[in-house]
C-alpha positions in Angstrom: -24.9 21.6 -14.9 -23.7 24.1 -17.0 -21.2 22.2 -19.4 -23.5 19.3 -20.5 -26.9 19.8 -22.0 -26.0 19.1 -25.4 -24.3 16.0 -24.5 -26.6 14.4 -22.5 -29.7 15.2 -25.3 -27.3 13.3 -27.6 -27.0 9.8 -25.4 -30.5 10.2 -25.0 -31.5 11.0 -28.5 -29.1 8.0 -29.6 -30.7 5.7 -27.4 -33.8 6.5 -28.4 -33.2 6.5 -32.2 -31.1 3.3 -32.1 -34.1 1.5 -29.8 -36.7 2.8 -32.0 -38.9 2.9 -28.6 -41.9 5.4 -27.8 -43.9 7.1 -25.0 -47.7 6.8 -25.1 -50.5 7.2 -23.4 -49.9 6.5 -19.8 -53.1 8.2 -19.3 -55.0 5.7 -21.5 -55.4 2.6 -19.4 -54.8 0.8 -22.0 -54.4 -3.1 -20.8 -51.0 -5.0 -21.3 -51.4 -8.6 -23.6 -51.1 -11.8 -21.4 -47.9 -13.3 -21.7 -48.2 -17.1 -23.2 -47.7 -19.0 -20.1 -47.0 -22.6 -22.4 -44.1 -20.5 -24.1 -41.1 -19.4 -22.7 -39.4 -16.2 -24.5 -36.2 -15.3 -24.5 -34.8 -11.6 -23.9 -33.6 -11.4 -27.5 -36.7 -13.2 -29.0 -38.6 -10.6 -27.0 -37.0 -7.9 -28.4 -37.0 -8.9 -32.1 -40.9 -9.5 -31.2 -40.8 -5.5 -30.4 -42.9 -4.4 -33.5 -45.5 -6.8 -31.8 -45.5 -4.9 -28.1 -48.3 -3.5 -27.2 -48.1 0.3 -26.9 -48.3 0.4 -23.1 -45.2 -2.2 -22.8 -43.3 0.0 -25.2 -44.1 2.8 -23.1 -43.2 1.4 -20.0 -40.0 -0.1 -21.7 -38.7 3.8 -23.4 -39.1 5.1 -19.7 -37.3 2.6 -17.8 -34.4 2.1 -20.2 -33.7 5.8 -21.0 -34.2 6.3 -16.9 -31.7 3.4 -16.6 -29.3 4.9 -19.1 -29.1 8.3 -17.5 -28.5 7.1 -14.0 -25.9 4.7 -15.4 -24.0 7.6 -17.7 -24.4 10.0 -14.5 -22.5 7.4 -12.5 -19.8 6.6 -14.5 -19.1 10.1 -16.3 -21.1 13.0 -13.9 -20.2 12.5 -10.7 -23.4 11.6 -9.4 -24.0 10.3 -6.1 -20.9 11.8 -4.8 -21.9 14.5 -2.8 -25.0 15.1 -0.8 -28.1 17.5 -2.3 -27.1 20.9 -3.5 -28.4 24.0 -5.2 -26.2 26.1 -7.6 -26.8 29.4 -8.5 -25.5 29.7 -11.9 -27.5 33.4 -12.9 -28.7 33.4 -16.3 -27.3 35.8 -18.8 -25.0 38.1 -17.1 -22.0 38.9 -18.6 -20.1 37.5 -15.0 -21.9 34.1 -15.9 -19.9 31.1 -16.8 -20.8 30.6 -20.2 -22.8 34.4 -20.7 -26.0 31.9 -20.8 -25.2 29.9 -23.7 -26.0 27.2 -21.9 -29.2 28.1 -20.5 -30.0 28.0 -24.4 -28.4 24.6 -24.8 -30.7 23.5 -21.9 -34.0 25.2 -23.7 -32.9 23.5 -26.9 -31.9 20.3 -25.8 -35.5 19.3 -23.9 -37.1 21.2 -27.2 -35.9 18.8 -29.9 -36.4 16.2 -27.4 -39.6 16.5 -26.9 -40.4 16.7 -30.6 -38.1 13.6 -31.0 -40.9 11.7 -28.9 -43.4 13.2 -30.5 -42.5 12.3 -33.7 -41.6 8.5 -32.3 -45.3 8.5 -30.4 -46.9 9.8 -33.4 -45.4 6.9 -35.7 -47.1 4.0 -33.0 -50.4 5.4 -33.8 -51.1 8.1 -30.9 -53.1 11.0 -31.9 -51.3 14.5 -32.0 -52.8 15.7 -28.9 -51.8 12.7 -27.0 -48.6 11.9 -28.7 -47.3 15.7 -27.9 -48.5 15.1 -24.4 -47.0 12.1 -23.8 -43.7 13.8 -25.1 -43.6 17.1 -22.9 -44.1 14.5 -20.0 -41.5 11.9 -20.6 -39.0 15.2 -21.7 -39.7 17.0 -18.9 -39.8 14.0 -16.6 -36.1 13.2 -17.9 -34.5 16.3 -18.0 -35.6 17.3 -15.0 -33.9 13.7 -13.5 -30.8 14.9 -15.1 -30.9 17.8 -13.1 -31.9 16.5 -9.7 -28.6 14.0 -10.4 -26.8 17.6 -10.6 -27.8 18.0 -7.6 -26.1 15.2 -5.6 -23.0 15.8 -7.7 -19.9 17.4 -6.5 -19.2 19.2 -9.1 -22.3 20.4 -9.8 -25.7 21.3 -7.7 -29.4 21.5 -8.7 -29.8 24.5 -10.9 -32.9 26.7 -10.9 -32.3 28.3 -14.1 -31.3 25.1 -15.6 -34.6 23.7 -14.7 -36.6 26.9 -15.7 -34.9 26.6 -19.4 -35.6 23.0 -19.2 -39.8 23.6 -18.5 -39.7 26.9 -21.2 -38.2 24.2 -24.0 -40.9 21.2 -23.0 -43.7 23.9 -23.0 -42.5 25.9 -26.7 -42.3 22.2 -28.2 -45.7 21.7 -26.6 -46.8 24.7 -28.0 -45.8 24.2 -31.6 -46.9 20.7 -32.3 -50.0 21.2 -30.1 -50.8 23.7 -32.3 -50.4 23.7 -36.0 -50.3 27.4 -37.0 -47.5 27.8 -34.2 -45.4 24.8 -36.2 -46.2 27.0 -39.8 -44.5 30.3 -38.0 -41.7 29.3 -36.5 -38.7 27.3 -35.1 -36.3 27.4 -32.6 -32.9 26.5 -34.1 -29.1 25.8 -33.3 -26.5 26.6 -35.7 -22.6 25.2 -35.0 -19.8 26.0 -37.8 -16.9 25.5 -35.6 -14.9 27.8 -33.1 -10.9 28.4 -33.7 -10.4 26.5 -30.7 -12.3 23.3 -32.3 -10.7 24.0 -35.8 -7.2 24.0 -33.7 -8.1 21.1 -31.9 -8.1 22.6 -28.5 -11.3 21.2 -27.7 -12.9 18.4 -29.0 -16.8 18.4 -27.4 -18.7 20.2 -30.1 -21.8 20.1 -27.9 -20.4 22.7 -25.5 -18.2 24.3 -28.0 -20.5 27.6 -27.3 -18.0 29.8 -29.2 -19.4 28.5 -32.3 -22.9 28.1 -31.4 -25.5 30.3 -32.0 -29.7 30.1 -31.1 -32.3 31.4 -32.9 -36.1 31.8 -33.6 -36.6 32.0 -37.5 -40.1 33.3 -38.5 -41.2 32.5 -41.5 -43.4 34.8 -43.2 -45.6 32.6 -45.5 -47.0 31.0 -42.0 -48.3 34.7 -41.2 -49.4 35.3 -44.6 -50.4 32.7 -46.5 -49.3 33.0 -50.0 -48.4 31.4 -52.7 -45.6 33.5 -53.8 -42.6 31.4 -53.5 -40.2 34.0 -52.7 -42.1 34.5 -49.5 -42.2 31.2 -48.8 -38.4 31.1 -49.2 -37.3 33.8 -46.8 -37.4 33.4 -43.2 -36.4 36.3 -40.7 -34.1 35.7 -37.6 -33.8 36.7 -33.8 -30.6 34.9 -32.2 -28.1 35.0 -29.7 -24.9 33.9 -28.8 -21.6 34.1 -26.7 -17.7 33.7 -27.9 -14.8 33.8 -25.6 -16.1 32.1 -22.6 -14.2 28.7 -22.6 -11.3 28.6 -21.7 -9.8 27.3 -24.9 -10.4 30.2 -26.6 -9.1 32.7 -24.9 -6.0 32.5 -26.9 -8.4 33.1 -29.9 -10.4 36.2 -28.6 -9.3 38.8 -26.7 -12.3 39.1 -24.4 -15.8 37.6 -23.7 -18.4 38.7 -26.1 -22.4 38.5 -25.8 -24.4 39.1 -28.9 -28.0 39.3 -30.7 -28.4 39.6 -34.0 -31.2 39.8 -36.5 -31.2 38.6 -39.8 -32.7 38.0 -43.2 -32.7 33.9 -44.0 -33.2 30.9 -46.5 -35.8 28.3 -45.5 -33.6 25.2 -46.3 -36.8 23.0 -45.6 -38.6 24.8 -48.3 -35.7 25.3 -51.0 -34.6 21.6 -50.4 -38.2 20.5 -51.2 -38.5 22.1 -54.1 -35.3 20.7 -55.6 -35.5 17.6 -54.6 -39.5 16.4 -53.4 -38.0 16.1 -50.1 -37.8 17.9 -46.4 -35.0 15.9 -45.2 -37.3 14.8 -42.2 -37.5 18.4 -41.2 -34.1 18.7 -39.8 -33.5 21.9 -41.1 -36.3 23.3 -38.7 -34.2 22.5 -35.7 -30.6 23.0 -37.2 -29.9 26.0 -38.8 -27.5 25.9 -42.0 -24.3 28.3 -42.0 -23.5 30.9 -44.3 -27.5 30.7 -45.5 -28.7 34.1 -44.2 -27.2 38.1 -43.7 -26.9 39.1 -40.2 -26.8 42.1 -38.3 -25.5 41.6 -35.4 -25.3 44.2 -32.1 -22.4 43.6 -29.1 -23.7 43.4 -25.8 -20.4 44.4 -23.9 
C-alpha cells in the first residue's frame, strides 16, 4: 500500500492521543480488579473512571479499539475485504518504482514514531523503559503489520513485502534507540515537509503522501559521540537524507522529470537551541520532524 502510510500513522496516532490509552505488559500477568458486582457502571461512567483502570484493562482496551478502528477505516476508505489475498511487488528504490521509494520511508517512519508514541504513553502509566519500549515495538508492529495484511485482501492493493520489511526496520530502530540510551543521545530519524508546487497550487491536498515535498533523514549529533560541553557542538547536527520529486502525478506539470536524491548536510538541533531559549524541548518533537530552511545541504541527483 504504497499511497497511505502517513495517513493511516495519523488516524492511529489521533486515536491514540485523543484516548489517552497505553500498551503494557502483556507479559506481566498482572491480574485484572474484580468488577463490583452490587454496582452497575455505565459505558461513559466507565470511561471517565479510566485514570482508575488497571494497567492490564488499559492494555487490553488500546489494542482492541485501535484494532477496531483500523479494520473500520480499512472498510470504509481502503477497499478492504474486497478482493481475495494478494501479494504486490512494489520494488523498493528503483527509479521505475511508483513513488522512487518514498514511501518505503514513509512506511519506516510511520511504525518509528509510532512505536515511540507508545512508548512514551506506556512509560507515563508507570512501565519501566525496558518493558514500556517492548510493549511498544509489539503493539506497532502488531498493527502495522494488520494494516498490511488488510492490503492484502484489497483490490487495489496486495500484501507488500517491502512494505512489511520497512515496517519491521522502523519497530526495531525505535527499539533500538529508547532501549538503549546512548543510541537516543546520537541520533534520530526525521521527516521534513515544506510543501510541493502541486500542494502550494492546490493540486493535491493529502500532505501525508505529498512525497515531492518530503524529505527523510538521520541527523547525528555530535555532542552524543563526544561528550562536551561546548555548546556549539551541542548545537550542530550533521545529516544523511533522501528524497524523490516528480513522481505524483500532480506534479508533473511542476517538474519536468522524476528525480531521486541524497543529500548531506550541516544542521541546527532545534531541540537543543529551543531549550536553551526558552527551558523547554517542546516534548521532543523536533527529534522526529525536522525544521525547514535550518541546515545547508548538499545534495547529489541520482538520475
Amino acid at each position: 500500500m504504497a499511497n497511505k502510510p502517513c495517513y493511516r500513522f495519523l488516524i492511529v496516532i489521533s486515536f491514540c492521543l485523543v484516548t489517552k490509552t497505553s500498551f503494557a505488559a502483556v507479559y506481566e500477568g498482572e491480574p485484572y480488579e474484580a468488577a463490583k458486582e452490587d454496582k452497575k457502571v455505565s459505558f461513559l461512567d466507565s470511561l471517565s473512571s479510566f485514570n482508575d483502570w488497571p494497567r492490564k484493562k488499559k492494555v487490553v482496551a488500546l489494542n482492541v479499539a485501535a484494532v477496531s478502528t483500523t479494520v473500520l477505516a480499512g472498510a470504509a476508505s481502503w477497499d478492504y475485504y474486497s478482493s481475495s489475498f494478494k501479494f504486490e511487488d512494489e520494488g523498493w528504490f528503483d527509479p521505475d518504482t511508483k513513488y522512487g521509494g518514498a514511501d518505503k520511508l514513509g512506511h519506516a517512519y510511520s511504525a518509528y514514531v509510532l512505536t515511540s508514541a507508545y512508548n512514551s504513553i506506556y512509560r507515563k502509566w508507570g512501565y519501566s523503559d525496558e518493558k514500556a519500549i517492548l510493549g511498544g515495538a509489539l503493539s506497532s508492529w502488531s498493527l502495522t503489520t494488520l494494516i498490511e495484511l488488510g492490503d492484502g485482501f484489497s483490490k487495489n492493493y496486495g500484501f507488500s513485502w517491502e512494505d512489511e520489511t520497512m515496517n519491521t526496520l522502523g519497530v526495531g530502530l525505535a527499539y533500538l534507540r529508547h532501549r538503549y540510551p546512548t543510541l537516543k543521545e546520537t541520533f534520530d530519524f526525521r521527516t521534513e515537509w515544506f510543501p510541493s508546487p502541486a500542494f502550494r497550487h492546490g493540486d493535491r491536498l493529502d500532505p501525508f503522501t505529498d512525497y515531492s515535498g518530503q524529505k527523510y533523514l538521520i541527523a547525528l549529533k555530535p555532542d552524543g559521540f563526544l561528550k562536551t560541553d561546548n555548546s556549539l557542538i551541542k548545537a550542530v547536527e550533521i545529516h544523511f537524507g533522501y528524497y524523490t520529486r516528480g513522481y505524483l502525478q500532480e506534479d508533473r506539470r511542476h517538474f519536468s522529470s522524476e528525480n531521486r536524491y541524497t543529500y548531506f548536510a550541516v544542521g541546527l538541533n532545534m531541540t537543543y537551541i529551543l531549550e536553551q531559549l526558552t527551558g523547554h524541548r517542546a516534548g521532543g518533537v523536533f527529534d522526529y520532524i525536522q525544521v525547514p530552511f535550518t541546515y545547508i545541504p548538499f545534495s547529489s541527483k541520482l538520475d
